[in-house]
N, C-alpha and C positions, 0 to 999 in steps of 0.2 A: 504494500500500500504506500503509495506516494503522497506525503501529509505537506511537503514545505518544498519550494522552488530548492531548497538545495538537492534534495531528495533527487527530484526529477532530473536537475544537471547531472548528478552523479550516475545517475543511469543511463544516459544520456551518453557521457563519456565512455562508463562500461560498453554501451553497446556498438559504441563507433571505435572500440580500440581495434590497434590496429592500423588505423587509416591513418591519410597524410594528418602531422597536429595544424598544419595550418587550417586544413578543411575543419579538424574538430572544434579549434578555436573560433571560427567562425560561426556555427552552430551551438555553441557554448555561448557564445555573446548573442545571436541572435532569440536563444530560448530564453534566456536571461530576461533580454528588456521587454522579451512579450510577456512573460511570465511574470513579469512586475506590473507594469503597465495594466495588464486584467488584473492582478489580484486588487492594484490600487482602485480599478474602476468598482471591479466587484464590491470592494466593502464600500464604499460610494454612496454603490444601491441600494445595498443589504447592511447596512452597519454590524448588527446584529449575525451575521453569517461568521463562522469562525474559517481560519483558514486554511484547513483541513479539508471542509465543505467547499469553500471557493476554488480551490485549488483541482478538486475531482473534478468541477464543471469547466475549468477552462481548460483541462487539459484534454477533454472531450470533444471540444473545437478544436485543440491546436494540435492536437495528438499525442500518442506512447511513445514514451523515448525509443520503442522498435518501429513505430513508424514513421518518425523524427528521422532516425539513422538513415533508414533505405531510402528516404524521399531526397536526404543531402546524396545519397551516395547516386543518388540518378541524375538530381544535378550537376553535380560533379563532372558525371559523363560528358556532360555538352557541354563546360566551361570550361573543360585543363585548358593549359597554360598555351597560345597558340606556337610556340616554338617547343613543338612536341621533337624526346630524341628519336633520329629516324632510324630505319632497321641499317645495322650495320652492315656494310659490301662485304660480298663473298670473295673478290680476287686482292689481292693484296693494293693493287694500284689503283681498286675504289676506293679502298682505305687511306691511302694517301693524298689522293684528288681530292674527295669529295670530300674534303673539309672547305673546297668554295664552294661547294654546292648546299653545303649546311648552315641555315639559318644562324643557331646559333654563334657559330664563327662571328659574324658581322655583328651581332647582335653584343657578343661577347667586347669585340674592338670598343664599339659604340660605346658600352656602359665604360670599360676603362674610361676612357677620353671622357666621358661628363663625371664620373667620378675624382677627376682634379678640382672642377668646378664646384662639384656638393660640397666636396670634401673642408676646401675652404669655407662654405657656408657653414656648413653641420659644425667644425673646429670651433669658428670665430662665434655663432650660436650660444653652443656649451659654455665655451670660455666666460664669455659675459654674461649670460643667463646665470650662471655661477656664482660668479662673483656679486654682483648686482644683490643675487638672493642675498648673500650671505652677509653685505654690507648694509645694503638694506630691512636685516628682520629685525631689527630690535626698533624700527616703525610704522607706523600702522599701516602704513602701505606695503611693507613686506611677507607679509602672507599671503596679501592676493596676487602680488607679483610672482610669487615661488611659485604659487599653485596654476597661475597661468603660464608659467614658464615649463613647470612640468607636463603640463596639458598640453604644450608645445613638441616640446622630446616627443609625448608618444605619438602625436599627428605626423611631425618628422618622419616616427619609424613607420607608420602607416604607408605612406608616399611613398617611403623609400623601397619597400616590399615590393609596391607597385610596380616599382619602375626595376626593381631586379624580376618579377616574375617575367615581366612584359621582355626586355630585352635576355635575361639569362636561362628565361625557361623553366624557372623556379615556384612550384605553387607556394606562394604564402599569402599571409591573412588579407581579406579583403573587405572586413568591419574592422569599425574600432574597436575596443575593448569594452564592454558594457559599466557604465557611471551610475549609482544610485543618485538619483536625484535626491534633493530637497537634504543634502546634507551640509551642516556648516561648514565653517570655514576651516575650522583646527579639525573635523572629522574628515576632511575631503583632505586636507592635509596629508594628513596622518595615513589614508588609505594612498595615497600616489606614494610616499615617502620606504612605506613598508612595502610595496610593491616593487618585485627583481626586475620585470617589465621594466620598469622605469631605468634606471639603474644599465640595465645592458643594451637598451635602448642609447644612453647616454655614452655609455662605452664604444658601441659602435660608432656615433657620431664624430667622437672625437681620433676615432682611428680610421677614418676618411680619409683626413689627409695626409698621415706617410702615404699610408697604401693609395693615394690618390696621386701623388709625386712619381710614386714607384712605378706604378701604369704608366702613368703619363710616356715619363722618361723613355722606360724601355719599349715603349711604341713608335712612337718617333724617330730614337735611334737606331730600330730592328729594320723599320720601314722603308727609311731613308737610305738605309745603306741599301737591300736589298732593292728597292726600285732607280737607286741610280746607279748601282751594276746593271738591271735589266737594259738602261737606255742609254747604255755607252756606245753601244753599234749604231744605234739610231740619231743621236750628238754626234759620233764621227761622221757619217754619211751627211748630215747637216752640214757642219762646218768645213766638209771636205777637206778636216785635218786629221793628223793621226793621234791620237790619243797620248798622253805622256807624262813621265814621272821622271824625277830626278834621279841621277847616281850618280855622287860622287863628284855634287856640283854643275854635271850634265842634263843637261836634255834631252831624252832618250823617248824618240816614240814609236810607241807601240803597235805590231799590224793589229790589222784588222780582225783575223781570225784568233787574236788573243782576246780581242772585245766579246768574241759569240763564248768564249768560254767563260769570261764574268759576266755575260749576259745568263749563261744558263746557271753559271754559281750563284747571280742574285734571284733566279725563279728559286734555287734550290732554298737559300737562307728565307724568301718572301712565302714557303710554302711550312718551312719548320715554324715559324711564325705565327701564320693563320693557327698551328697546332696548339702552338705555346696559348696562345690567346684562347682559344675555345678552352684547353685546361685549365687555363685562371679563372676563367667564367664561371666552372664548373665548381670549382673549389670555392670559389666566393662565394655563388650560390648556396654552397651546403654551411659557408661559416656565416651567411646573411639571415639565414633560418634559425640556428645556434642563439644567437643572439635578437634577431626581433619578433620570435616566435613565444608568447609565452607560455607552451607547451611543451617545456623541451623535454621536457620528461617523458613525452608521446613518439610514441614508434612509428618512425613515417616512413 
């Protein structure tokens, strides 16, 4: 018998273990605020109704935590992530190619390169949201600020989720986290403060930007070299000169047929790359869930 919304979430969870946490955390927060929402309206009605009573009739509308599960798990179906991973090639040289043919690859690039950009956000964020709090509490405007500053953090991580599912192929959450209303000021406090959500949300942000630098960098640098190997043949046929480097104070240049050979050494370096990049993707992805997942205790 399911007497109290905590009841129901726990079952709720029981029955969706197993599945991705970001999917569970979503239907965790979703049962939540309907399940508040009617009991508040219920006693509304009924003053008189205790919530035992209230609770059996809204969940008669809203459903069993076994019909809760199955109805996520068939939405689910139609909304994964659209940079689904594809079936791997069977000849070894699809394996190597079709890392341009895979979504995520680009996808993977893409988030590096805006990940400089957050990163500095999310850092310089933290940093003063931080401090600010901390100088700011001991006035009266420092508790609404901390509590809007951490109501921030978790919107941050929300977005942030977004935008690694959306480019790295990563299911993560796609509600907020459910807020009881009507609570003060030191109890709304005090529940974001005690909250790890908060907290590794916060840690993430601020580890943006090494790893925001560190993409950057070695994107740029990998890139650059590899595609100005590939257009050295096509720059010498241009400037109808020979290509050249120094020895020993000389000028010494280069045929032509040495250019198709660093033309094909920078396809090789531009191709190890594409790999390198979809594997950070991949990694970030799974350490992007780690941290603004807060299920991490859920088997996904």
């Amino acid at each position: 018998m399911i007497n109290t919304i905590e009841n129901y979430l726990d079952a709720l969870k029981t029955e969706m273990k197993g599945r991705d946490a970001a999917l569970i955390q979503d239907a965790l927060a979703d049962a939540h605020e309907y399940l508040s929402m009617a009991l508040e309206d219920a006693h509304k009605k009924n003053p008189e109704a205790s919530d035992s009573e209230a609770i059996q009739s809204i969940i008669a509308e809203y459903g069993t935590p076994e019909e809760t599960a199955a109805a996520y798990q068939q939405i689910e179906r139609r909304t994964s992530p659209s940079l689904k991973q594809p079936e791997v090639p069977v000849s070894i040289w699809g394996r190597i190619f079709g890392v341009y043919l895979d979504p995520r690859t680009w996808g993977s690039l893409l988030f590096m390169f805006i990940t400089f950009i957050t990163g500095i956000i999310y850092f310089t964020w933290a940093v003063t949201g931080v401090s600010l709090s901390v100088g700011l509490f001991i006035l009266i405007i420092g508790i609404p600020f901390t509590i809007l500053f951490l109501l921030t953090v978790q919107g941050l991580a929300l977005l942030e989720g977004r935008l690694v599912e959306a480019l790295l192929g990563v299911r993560m959450p796609r509600r907020p986290l459910f807020a009881q209303p009507g609570l003060k000021w030191l109890d709304r406090l005090k529940a974001l403060v005690t909250d790890k959500h908060t907290w590794l949300s916060m840690l993430y942000m601020l580890l943006q930007l090494p790893l925001g630098v560190i993409y950057f960098s070695l994107n740029v640098s990998l890139l650059s070299i590899a595609l100005g190997l590939m257009a050295s043949p096509i720059l010498q046929l241009i400037s109808k000169n020979s290509v050249t480097y120094l020895d020993g104070g000389q000028v010494v240049g280069v045929p032509f047929w040495v250019t198709i050979l660093l033309s094909i050494g920078g396809a090789i370096l531009l191709t190890l790359t594409l790999h390198l990049a979809r594997a950070i993707g991949g990694l970030h992805g799974r350490y992007a869930k780690i941290l603004l997942v807060s299920l991490t205790d859920t088997q996904s």
